[in-house]
N, C-alpha and C positions, 0 to 999 in steps of 0.2 A: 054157283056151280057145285058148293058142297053136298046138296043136295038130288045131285043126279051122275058126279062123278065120287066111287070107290076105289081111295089107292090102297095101295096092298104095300106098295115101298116107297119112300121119299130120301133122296139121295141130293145131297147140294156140297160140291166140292171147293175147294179154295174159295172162298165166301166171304169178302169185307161184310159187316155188317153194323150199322151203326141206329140207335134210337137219341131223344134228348137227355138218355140216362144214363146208356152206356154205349162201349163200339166194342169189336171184336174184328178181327183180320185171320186170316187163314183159318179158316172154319173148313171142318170136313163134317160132316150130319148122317146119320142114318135113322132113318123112323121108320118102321115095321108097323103098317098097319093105322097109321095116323086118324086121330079124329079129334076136332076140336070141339067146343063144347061152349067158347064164344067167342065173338070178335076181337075180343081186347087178349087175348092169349096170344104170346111170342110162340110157345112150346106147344104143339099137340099133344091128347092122351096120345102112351104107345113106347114099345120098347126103342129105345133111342142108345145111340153112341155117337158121342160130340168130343171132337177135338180141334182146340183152338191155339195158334200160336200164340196170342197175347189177348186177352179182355182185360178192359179198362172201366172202371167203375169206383165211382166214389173219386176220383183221383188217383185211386190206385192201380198196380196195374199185376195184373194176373198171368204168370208167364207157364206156355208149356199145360195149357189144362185139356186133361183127360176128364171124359164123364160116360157111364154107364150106367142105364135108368131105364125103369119099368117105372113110365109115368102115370097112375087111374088115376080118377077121381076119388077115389080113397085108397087105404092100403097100399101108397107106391113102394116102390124102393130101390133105392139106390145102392149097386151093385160094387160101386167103386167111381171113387173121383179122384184125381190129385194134379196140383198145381205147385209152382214157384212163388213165394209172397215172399219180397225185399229180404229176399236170398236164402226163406228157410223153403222147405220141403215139405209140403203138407198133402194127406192122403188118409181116404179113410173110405165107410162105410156108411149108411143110414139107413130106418126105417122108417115108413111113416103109419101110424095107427089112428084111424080115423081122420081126423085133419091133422094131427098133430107128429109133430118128427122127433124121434132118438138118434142120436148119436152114437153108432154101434161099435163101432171101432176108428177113433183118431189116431193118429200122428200128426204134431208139428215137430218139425228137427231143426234146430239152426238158427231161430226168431230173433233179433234183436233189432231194438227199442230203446232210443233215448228217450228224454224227459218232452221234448217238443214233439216229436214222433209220436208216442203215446196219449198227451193231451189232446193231439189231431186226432188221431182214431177214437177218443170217449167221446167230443162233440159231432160227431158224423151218425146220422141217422141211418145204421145200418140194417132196417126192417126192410123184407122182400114181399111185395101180395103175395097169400096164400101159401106162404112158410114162414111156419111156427118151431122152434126147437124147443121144446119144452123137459128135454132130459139127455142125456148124457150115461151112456151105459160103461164106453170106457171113451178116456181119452189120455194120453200122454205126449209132455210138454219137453224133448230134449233139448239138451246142449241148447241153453235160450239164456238171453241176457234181456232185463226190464229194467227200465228206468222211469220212475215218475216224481210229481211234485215235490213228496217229502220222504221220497224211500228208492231204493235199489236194491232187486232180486239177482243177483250176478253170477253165472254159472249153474244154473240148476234144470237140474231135473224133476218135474211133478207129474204126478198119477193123480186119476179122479176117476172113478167106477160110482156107477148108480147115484147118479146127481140129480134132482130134479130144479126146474130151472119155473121160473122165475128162484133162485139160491135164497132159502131162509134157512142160517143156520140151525136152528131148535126143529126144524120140520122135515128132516129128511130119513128117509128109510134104507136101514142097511147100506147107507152109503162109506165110501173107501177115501181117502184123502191120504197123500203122502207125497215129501219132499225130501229134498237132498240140494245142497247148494255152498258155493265157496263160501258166499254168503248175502247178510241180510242186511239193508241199511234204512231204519227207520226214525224221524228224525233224525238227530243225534247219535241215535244206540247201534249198534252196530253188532250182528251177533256172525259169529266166523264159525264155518261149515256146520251150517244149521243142518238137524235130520229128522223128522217128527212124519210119525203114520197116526192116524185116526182114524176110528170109524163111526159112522155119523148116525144115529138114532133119534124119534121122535124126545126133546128134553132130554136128550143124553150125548157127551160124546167119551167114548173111552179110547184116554191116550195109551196106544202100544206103546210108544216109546215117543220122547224126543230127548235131543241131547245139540247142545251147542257151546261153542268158549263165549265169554262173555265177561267183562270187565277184567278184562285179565282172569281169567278163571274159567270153569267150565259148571255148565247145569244139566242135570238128568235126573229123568222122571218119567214118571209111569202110573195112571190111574183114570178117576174118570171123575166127570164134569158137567153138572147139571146148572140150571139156569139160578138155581138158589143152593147149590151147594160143592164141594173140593172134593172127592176124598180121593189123595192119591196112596199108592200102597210104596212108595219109595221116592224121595227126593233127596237128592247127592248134590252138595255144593263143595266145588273143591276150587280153593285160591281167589273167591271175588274180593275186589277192592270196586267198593262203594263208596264218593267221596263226593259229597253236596255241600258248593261254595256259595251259591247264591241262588238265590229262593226264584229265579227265572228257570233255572234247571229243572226240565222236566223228568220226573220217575218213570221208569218204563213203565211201571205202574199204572201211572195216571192214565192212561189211555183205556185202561179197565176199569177204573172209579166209577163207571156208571153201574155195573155187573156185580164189584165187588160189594156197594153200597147194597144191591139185594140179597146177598149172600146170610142163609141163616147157620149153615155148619160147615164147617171146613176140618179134616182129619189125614193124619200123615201116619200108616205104617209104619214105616223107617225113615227117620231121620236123621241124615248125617252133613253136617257142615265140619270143612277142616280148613286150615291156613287161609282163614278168611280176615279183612280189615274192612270197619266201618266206621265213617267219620263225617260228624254234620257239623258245621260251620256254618251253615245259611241263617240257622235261627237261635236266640239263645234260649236256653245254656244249651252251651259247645259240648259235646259228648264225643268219643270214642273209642272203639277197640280194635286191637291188633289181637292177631293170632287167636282168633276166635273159634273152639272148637265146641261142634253141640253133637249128640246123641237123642234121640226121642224114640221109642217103643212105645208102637200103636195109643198116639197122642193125639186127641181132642183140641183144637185151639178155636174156635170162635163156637157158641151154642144161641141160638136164636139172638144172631147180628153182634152178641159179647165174647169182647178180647178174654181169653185166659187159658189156663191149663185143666178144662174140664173132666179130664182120663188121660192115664196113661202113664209114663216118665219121662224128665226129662236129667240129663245134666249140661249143662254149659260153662268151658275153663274160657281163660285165653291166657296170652303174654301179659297184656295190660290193658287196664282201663281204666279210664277219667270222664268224670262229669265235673263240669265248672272248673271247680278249683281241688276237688276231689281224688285223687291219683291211687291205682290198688295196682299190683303189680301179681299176677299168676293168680288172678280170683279164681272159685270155683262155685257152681250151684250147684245142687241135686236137688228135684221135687220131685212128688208123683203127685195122683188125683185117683180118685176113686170114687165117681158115679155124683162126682162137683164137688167131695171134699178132698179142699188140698192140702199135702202135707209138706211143709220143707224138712226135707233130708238132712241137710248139710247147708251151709253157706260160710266160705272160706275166704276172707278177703284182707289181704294184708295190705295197710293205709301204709302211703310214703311218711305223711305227718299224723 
């Protein structure tokens, strides 16, 4: 009949409506103009407004969805959507550019996610025929709690502008990244009221800021980040206690060993560590220091993959410190470097025996 009847309006109210993939109840539909373009389409091309009390899909279930859609065959867009998902609020924007969709403007508010929760949703094959999202122009993640296998994002807030999606970090353009959060639990580590903005470049990302408490202590910094190299222009440690009992203890570190292994320079600005304590026990010799205080002007410390002080200055006091059997109480360094040669300064170290 498509081919000899022209509608102009397609109107279907209160609508159960079920496939072996999804169902939907209380459907209201409007299509302006309808055409389909083949058999196996649910949706005709055509300005459409769809509201459903509940669709169900994947197991989930979709409450309260609003849709407003200018569907062609290319170029659609979607004018505005928003639905309930397991209690958050979600609502947003899209376009689509050729086959492919952005994401213009999101909102999720309210999302939470345990550990079993979230494992369900990564094994569920959540691809649709003939939508693709392939970027993300803005979207923001409120008042949301995650939990998964070996970590917990709890209480945060994230921002993501100009994302391009399949997400490789080294390959994005003028992209925006930022968080804010009670905090952060990855294995073990655990960082409290984490807050880091980034913006994401082809082999670059330059940290605006991040700052979080962390082993008893807090960390802040600010610089930028290539696939082979550090240089930030400030890093503050004030009050970490770093204390490795057994060689099972994983480094927050470790989890960057594969990155840092490619790292040819790494350079710091300003460096300043205060009322900090470090102490290894896992392996011998036993080593540490309390009240560890350092100072670095615009200082060089790794030059093609080598540990040292290739530029700059440093000093470093503390309260005390021991190697082995070794004890100095109030040591003090001073070095600088200039362009790899190093000089000591100073070196102050009063032995117990």
């Amino acid at each position: 009949t498509q081919q000899h009847i022209k509608l102009h309006q397609l109107a279907l109210h209160d609508l159960d409506f079920s496939t072996p993939d999804f169902n939907a109840r209380g459907i209201d539909l409007q299509i302006s103009d309808p055409t389909w373009n083949k058999h196996s389409s649910i949706l005709p091309f055509g300005k459409t407004q769809l509201t459903a009390a509940q669709l169900y899909w994947q197991d989930e279930a979709f409450d309260n969805l609003l849709i407003d859609l200018d569907l062609k065959p290319n170029d659609s867009t979607l004018y505005g959507a928003s639905f309930e998902w397991r209690g958050a609020k979600i609502s947003g924007q899209a376009e689509q550019y050729k086959h492919d969709w952005s994401l213009v403007n999101v909102t999720v508010d309210g999302l939470r996610l345990n550990q079993q929760q979230t494992q369900s949703l990564l094994s569920k094959n959540w691809n649709v025929e003939g939508i693709k999202i392939n970027h993300i122009n803005s979207l923001d993640i409120l008042r949301s709690d995650v939990e998964w296998k070996n970590g917990h994002l709890a209480a945060f807030d994230a921002s993501l502008e100009n994302i391009q999606l399949p997400f490789e970090l080294w390959k994005q353009q003028k992209a925006i990244f930022s968080l804010q959060s009670e905090g952060v639990t990855i294995d073990d580590d655990m960082f409290i009221e984490p807050s880091i903005k980034l913006n994401l470049d082809p082999n670059q990302i330059l940290i605006e800021d991040f700052y979080t408490q962390f082993l008893q202590g807090s960390i802040q910094l600010n610089g930028e980040v290539t696939p082979s190299s550090i240089q930030l222009a400030q890093l503050d440690l004030q009050g970490i206690k770093w204390i490795t009992e057994s060689q099972d203890k994983v480094l927050p570190s470790a989890r960057l060993l594969p990155w840092l292994t490619q790292l040819q320079k790494a350079s710091i600005d300003r460096l300043n560590i205060e009322r900090s304590q470090l102490i290894q026990l896992a392996n011998k010799p036993y080593w540490q220091v309390s009240g560890l205080h350092v100072e670095g002007h615009q200082v060089q410390l790794l030059q093609q993959r080598k540990l040292g002080l290739w530029q700059g200055k440093l000093m470093v006091s503390a309260n005390d410190a021991s190697y082995q059997n070794i004890v100095s109480v109030q040591p003090v360094v001073e070095m600088n470097s200039e362009q790899g040669k190093w000089t000591l300064t100073r070196l102050f170290m009063p032995l117990k025996h």
